[in-house]
N, C-alpha and C positions, 0 to 999 in steps of 0.2 A: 921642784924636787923631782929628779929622774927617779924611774920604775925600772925594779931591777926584773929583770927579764921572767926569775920566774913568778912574778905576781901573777900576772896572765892564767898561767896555769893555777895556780892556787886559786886565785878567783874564780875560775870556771870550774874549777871541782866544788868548793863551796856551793855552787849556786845551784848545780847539779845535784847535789847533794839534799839541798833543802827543795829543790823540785820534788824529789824522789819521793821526801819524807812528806810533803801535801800531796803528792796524789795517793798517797799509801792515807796518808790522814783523811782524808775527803772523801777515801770509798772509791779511788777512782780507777786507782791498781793496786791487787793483793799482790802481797809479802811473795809471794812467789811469780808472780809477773816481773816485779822490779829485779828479783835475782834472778830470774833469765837475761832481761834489759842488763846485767851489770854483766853475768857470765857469756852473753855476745860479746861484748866490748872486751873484754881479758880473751875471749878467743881471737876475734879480729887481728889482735896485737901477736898474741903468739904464733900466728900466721898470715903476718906480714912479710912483704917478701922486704928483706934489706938488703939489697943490693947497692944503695947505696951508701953503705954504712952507719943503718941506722937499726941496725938491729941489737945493740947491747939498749938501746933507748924503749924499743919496743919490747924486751925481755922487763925491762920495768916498768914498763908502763903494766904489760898483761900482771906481772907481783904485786904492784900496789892496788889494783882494784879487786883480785883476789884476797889479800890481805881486808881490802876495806867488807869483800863476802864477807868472810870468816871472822872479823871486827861485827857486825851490824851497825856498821855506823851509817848506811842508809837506808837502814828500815829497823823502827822502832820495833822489835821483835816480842810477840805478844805471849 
């Protein structure tokens, strides 16, 4: 069975996802460490350079991990 391209990506976000939420569970990183860790990553993107025309990609990339902040959907918010 081929793997459509963006499995990849959904998998890595998943997995990412449930990292976030054990180390939030475990005591290993507070609810506000992990939304720094997520608010890097959405900055990174929105200041990426796209020169190679990859910047309407990186405009969604920095929206859906802001989206997933303001969602809490990686971190069980107490």
């Amino acid at each position: 069975m081929p793997v459509p391209p963006e499995a990849a990506g959904a998998a890595a976000l998943a997995i990412c996802e449930s990292l976030l939420l054990a180390l939030n569970d475990h005591n290993i990183l507070p609810e506000r460490e992990i939304v720094g860790v997520l608010r890097d990553a959405a900055e990174a993107h929105s200041n990426a350079p796209a020169g190679d025309g990859s910047a309407e990609m990186h405009r969604a990339v920095a929206a859906l991990i802001n989206r997933i902040i303001d969602g809490g959907n990686s971190v069980r918010r107490r």
